[in-house]
C-alpha positions as CSV (number, residue, x, y, z in Angstrom):
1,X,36.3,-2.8,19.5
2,X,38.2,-5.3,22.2
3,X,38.4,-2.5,24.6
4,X,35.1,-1.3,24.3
5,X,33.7,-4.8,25.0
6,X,36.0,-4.6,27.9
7,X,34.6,-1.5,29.3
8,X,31.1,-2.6,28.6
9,X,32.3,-6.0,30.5
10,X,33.5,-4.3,33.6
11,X,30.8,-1.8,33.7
12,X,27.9,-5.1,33.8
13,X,30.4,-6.6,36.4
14,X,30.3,-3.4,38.8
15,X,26.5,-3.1,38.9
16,X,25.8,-6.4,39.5
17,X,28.3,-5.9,42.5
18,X,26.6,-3.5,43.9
19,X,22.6,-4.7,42.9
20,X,21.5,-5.9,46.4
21,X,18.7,-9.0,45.9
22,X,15.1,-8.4,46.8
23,X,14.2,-10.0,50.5
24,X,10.6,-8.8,51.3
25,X,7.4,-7.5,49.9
26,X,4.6,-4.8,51.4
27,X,0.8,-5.5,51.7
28,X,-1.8,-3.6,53.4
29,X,-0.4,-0.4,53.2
30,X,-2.7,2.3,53.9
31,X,-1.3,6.5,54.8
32,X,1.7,7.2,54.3
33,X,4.5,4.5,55.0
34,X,8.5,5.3,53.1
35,X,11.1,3.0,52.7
36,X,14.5,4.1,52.8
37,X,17.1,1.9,50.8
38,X,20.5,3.1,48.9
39,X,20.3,6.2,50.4
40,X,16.8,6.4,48.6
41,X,13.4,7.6,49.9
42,X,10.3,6.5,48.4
43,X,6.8,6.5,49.0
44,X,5.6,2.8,49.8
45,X,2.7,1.1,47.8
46,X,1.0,-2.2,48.2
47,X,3.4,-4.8,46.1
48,X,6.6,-2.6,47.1
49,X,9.6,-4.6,47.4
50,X,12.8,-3.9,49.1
51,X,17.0,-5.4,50.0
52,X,18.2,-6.2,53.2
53,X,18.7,-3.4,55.7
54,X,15.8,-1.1,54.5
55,X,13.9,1.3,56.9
56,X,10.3,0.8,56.7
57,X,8.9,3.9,58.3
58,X,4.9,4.1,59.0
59,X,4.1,8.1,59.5
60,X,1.3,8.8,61.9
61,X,-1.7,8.3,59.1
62,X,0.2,4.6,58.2
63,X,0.4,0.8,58.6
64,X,1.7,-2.2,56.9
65,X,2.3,-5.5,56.6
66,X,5.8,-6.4,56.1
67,X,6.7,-9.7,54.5
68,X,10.1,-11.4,54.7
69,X,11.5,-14.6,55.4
70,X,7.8,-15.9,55.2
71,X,6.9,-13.9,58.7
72,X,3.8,-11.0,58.0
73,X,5.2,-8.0,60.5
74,X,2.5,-5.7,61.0
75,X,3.7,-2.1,61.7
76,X,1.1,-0.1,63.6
77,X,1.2,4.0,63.0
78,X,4.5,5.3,64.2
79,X,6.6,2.5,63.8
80,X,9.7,2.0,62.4
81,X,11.9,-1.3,60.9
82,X,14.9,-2.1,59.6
83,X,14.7,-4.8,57.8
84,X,17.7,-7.6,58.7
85,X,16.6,-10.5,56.6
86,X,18.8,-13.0,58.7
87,X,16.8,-12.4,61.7
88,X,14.3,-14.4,62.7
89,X,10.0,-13.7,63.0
90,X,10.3,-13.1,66.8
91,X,13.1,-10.8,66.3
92,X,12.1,-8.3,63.6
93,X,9.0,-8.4,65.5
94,X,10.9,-7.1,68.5
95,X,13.2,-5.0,66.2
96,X,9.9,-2.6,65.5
97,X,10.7,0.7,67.0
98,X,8.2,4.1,67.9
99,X,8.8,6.1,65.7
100,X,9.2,9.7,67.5
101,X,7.0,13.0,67.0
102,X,8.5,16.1,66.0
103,X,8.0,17.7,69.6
104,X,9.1,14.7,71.7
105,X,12.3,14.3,69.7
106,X,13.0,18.2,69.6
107,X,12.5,17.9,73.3
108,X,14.2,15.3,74.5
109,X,17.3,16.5,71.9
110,X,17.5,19.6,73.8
111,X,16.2,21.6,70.9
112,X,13.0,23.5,70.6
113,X,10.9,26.5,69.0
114,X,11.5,30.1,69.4
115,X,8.4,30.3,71.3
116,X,9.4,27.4,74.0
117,X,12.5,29.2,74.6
118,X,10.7,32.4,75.2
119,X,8.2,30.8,77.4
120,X,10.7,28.9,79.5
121,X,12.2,32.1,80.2
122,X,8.9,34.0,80.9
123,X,8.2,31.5,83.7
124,X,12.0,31.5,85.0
125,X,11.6,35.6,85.0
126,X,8.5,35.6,86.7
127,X,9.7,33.2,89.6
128,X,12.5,35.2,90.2
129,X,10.4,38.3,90.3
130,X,7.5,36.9,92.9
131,X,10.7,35.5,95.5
132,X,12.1,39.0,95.1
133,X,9.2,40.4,96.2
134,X,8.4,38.1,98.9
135,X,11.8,38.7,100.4
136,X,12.5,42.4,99.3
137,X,15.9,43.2,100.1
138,X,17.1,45.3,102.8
139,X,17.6,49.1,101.9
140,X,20.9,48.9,104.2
């Protein structure tokens, strides 16, 4: 019985170790906006709460008000948040980041579609074709 009082003891003690408190609350949310938070993903809802260094993500259809340390940070469509609860109204407002579109960040990564590549190449090929025959090469 002692032991499993023990267990039941340590187990309480662990969680509330790792329970992170509640800093800020969301308002206004319309689309789709996600918070990410212990490696969790949800959909956000007006009333959604969330611990200190969450992602607040607003997709292109949405926008929200965050609340924390009494400041209302509006996030426009696009925008992006991580939430540092000792930082102060001026600086999560300048911590809001643009939130990428698939085919600006698969361009500027380097990457890209099947078809880009192809095309790319259709135009390099074709250059290369038009100077060759613009300066054919001598048959000496």
């Amino acid at each position: 019985m002692k032991k499993a009082i023990l267990l039941a003891l340590t187990l309480g003690a662990a969680v509330a170790a790792f329970a992170q408190p509640v800093v800020g609350t969301l308002s206004n949310v319309n689309g789709l906006v996600t918070i990410t938070q212990n490696d969790t993903l949800i959909n956000a809802s007006n009333g959604s709460t969330f611990v200190d260094g969450a992602q607040i993500v607003s997709t292109a259809t949405g926008q929200v008000t965050i609340s924390v340390n009494g400041c209302s940070i509006p996030l426009a469509p696009n925008q992006s948040l991580t939430v540092n609860s000792s930082s102060t109204c001026a600086e999560l407002q300048a911590a809001i980041k643009p939130v990428a579109s698939p085919l600006t960040s698969t361009a500027v990564a380097g990457g890209g579609s099947p078809a880009l590549g192809l095309g790319i190449l259709s135009v390099g090929t074709l250059a290369a074709y038009k100077a060759s025959r613009a300066n054919p090469a001598s048959p000496n």
